[in-house]
C-alpha positions as a Markdown table, in Angstrom:
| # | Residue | x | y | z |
|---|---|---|---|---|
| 1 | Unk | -73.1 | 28.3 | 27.8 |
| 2 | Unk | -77.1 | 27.7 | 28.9 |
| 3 | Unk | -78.1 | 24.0 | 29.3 |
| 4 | Unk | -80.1 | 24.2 | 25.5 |
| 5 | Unk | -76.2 | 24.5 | 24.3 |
| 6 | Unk | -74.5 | 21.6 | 26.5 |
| 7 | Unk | -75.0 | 18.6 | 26.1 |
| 8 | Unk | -78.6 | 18.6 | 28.2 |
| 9 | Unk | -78.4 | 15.1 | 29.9 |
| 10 | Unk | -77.0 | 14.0 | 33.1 |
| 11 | Unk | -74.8 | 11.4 | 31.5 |
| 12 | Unk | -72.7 | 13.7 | 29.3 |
| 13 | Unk | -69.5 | 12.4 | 30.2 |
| 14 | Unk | -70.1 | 8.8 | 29.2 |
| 15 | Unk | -70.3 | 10.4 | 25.4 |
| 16 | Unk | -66.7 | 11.5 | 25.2 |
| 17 | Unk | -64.6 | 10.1 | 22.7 |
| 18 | Unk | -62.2 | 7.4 | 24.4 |
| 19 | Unk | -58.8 | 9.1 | 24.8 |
| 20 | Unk | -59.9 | 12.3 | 24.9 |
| 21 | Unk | -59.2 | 15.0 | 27.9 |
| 22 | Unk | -59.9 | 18.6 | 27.9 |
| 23 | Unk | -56.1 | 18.5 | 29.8 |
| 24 | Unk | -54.9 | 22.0 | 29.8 |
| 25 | Unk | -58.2 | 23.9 | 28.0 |
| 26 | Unk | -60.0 | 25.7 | 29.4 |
| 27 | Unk | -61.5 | 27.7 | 26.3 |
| 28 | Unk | -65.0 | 26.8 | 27.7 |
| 29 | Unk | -64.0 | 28.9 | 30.1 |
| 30 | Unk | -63.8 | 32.1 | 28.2 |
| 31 | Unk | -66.0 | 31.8 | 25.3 |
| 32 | Unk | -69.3 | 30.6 | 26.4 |
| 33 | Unk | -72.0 | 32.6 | 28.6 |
| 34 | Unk | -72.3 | 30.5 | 32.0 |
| 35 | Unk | -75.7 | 31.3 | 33.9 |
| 36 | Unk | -74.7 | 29.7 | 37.0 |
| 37 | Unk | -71.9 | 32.0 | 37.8 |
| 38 | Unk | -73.1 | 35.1 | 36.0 |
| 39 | Unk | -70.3 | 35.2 | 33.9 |
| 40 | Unk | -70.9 | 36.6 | 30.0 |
| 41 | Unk | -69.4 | 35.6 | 26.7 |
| 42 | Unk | -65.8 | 36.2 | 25.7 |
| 43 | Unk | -64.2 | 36.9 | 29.2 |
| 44 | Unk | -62.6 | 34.3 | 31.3 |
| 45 | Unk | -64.6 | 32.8 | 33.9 |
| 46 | Unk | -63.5 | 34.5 | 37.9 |
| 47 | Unk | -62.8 | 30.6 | 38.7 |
| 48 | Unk | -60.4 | 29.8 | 36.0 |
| 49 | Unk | -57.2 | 29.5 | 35.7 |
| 50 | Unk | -55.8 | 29.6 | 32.3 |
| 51 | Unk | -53.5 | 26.4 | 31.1 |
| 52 | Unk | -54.6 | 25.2 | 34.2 |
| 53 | Unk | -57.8 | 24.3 | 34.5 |
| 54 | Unk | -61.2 | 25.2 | 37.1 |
| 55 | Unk | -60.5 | 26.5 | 39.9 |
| 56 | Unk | -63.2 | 25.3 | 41.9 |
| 57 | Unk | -63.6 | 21.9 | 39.3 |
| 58 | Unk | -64.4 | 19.1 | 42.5 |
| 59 | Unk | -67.5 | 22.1 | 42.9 |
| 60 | Unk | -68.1 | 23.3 | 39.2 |
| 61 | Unk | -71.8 | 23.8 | 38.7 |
| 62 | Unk | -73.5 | 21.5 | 36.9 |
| 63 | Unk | -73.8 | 24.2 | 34.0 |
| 64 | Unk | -70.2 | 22.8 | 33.3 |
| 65 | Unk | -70.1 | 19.3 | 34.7 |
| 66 | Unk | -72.5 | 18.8 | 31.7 |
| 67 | Unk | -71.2 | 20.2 | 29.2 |
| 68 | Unk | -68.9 | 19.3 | 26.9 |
| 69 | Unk | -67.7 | 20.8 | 23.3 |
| 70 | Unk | -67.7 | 18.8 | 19.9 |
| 71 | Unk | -64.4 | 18.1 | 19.8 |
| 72 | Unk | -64.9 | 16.2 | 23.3 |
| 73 | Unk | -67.8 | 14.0 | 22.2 |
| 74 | Unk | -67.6 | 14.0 | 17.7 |
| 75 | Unk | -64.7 | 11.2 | 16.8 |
| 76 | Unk | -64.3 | 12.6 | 13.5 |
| 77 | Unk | -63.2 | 15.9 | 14.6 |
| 78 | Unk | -59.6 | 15.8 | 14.3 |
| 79 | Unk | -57.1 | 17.6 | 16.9 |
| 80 | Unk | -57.3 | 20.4 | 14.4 |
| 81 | Unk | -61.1 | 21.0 | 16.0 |
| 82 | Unk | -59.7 | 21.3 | 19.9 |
| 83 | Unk | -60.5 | 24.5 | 21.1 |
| 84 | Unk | -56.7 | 25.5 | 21.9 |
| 85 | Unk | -56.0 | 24.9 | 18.4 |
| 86 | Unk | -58.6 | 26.4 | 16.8 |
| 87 | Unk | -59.5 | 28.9 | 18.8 |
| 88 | Unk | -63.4 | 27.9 | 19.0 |
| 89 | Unk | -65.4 | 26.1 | 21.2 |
| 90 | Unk | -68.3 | 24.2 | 19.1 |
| 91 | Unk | -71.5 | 23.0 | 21.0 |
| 92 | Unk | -74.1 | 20.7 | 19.4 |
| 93 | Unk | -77.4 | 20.9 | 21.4 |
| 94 | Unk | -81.4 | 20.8 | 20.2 |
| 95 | Unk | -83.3 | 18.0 | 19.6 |
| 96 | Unk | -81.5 | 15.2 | 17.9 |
| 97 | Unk | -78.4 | 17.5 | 17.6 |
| 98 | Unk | -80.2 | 20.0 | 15.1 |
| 99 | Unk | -78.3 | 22.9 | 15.9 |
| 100 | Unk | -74.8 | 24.0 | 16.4 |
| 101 | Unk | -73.1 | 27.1 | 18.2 |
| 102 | Unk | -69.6 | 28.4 | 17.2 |
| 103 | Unk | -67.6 | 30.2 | 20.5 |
| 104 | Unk | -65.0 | 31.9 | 18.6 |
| 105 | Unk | -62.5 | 33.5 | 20.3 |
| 106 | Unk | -62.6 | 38.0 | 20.0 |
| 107 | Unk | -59.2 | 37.7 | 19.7 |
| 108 | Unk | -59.5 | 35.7 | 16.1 |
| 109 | Unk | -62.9 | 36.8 | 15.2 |
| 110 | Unk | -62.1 | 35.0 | 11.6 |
| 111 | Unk | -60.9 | 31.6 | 13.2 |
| 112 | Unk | -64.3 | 30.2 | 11.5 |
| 113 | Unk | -64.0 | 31.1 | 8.3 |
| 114 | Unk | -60.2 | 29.2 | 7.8 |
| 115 | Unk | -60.1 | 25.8 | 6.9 |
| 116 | Unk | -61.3 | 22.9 | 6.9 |
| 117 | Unk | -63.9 | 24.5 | 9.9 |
| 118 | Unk | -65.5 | 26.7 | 7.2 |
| 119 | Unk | -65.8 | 23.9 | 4.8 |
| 120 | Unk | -67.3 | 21.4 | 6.8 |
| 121 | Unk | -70.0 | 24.2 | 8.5 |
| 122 | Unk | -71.3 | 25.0 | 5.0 |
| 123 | Unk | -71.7 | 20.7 | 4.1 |
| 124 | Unk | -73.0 | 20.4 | 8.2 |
| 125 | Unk | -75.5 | 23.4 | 7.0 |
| 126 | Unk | -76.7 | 21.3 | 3.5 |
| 127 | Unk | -76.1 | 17.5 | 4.7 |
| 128 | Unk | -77.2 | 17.3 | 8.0 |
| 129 | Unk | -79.5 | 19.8 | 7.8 |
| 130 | Unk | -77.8 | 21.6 | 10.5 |
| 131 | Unk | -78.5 | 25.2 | 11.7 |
| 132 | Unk | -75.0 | 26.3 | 12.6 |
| 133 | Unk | -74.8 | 29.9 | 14.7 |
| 134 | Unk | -71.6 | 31.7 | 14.9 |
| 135 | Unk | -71.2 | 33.8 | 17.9 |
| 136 | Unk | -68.4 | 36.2 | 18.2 |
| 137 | Unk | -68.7 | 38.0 | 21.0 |
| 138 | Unk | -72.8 | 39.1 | 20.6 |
| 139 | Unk | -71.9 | 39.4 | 16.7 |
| 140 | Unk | -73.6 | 36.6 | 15.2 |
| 141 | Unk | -73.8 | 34.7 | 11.9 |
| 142 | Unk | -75.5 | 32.1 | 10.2 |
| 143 | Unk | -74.0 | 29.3 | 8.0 |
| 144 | Unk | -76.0 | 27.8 | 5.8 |
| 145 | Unk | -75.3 | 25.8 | 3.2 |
| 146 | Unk | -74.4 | 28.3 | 0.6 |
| 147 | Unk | -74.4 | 31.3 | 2.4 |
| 148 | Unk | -72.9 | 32.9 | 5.5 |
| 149 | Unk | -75.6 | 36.0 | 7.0 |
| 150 | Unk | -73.8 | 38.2 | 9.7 |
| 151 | Unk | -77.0 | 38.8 | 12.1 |
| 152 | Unk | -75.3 | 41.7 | 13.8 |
| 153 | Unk | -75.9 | 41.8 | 17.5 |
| 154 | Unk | -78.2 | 39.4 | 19.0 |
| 155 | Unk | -80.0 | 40.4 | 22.6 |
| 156 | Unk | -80.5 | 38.1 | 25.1 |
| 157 | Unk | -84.5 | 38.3 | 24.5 |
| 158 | Unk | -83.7 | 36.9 | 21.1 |
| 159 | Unk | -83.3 | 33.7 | 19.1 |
| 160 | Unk | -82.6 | 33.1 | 15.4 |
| 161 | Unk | -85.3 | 30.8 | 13.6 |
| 162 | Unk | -84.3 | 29.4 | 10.0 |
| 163 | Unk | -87.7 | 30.7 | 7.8 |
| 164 | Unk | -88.0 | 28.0 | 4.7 |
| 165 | Unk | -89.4 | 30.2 | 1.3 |
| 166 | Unk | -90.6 | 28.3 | -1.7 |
| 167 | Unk | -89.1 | 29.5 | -4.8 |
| 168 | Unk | -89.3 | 29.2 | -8.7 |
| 169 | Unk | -85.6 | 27.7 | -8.0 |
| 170 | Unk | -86.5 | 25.6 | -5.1 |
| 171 | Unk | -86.5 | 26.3 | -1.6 |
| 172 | Unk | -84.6 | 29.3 | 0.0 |
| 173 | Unk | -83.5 | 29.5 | 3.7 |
| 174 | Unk | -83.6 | 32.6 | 5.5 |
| 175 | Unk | -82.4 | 33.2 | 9.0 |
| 176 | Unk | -84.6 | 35.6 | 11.1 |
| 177 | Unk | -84.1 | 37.0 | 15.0 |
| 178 | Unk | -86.9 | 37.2 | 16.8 |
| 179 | Unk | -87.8 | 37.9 | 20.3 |
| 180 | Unk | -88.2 | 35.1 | 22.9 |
| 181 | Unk | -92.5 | 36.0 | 23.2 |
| 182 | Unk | -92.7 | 36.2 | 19.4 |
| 183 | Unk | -94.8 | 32.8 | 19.2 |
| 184 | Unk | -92.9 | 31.5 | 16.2 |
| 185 | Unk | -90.3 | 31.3 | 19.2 |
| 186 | Unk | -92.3 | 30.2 | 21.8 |
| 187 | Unk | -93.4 | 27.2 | 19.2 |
| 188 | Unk | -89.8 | 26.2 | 18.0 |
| 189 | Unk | -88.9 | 26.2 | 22.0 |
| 190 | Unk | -91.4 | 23.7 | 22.8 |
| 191 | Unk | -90.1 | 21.6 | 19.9 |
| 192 | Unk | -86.7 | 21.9 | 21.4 |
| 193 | Unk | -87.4 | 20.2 | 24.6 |
């Protein structure tokens, strides 16, 4: 997790849906990147303690004080969409909410695709003009709205920028990686802030 895919502000908590806990999940945990304690994608964080909880939690950075996953802070997710259940941890982040990240668990690299998830990223993609990322592992994908685009492996000096091409047909969207200094990046990064 990086602070562009949390929630980004220091009143996070006051967004989760009443009644809602993370309780026993710690999926977080495992499937995101954490800066602050230098721990990578897809293993279990030194400091947790699974079906418990954090092990240092009254001391948690702020990395993780912040942030919280959809199915924390989006009331229409069902309990289908907590990450115990469906093995994925789905972070909403950019300005206005404009992008989406999928942590899905190496152990059910398909989780994504079942249903209703795959379903409702496609019409996310096409209504709410959402770019939705799929990470699985450092595989990535793209879901757009008629399309899913495996992106291979994605560095850490790299970002994926949707390019828009005008067709006879109408418009086409394209994902594209490119490096962090590439100053399409640099441009949509500012935008992001």
């Amino acid at each position: 997790m990086t602070v562009e895919e949390g929630t980004g502000d220091g009143n996070a908590a006051a967004r989760v849906v009443p009644g809602r806990s993370c309780g026993t999940c710690a999926m977080c945990c495992k499937l995101t990147k954490i800066d602050a304690v230098e721990k990578p994608a897809g293993i279990w964080c030194r400091h947790c303690k699974p079906g418990k909880g954090c092990g240092i939690y009254a001391t948690r950075p702020n990395e993780c004080r912040q942030f919280f996953c959809a199915w924390m802070t989006m009331p229409g997710l069902g309990d289908e969409w907590k990450p115990t259940h469906s093995k994925m941890v789905v972070a909403v982040h950019g300005a206005g909410g404009s992008r989406m990240t999928v942590h899905v668990d190496p152990q059910r690299p398909d989780a994504w695709r079942a249903e209703p998830y795959h379903t409702n990223f496609r019409r996310w993609a096409k209504l709410e003009n959402m770019t939705i990322m799929v990470a699985v592992g450092n595989r990535y994908y793209t879901v757009l709205p008629d399309r899913d685009v495996d992106l291979g492996i994605l560095a850490e000096d790299e970002i994926v920028l949707i390019e828009e091409r005008r067709m006879p047909y109408g418009v086409e969207l394209n994902p594209i990686k490119v490096r962090k200094d590439d100053p399409r990046a640099q441009a949509f990064l500012a935008n992001e802030k």
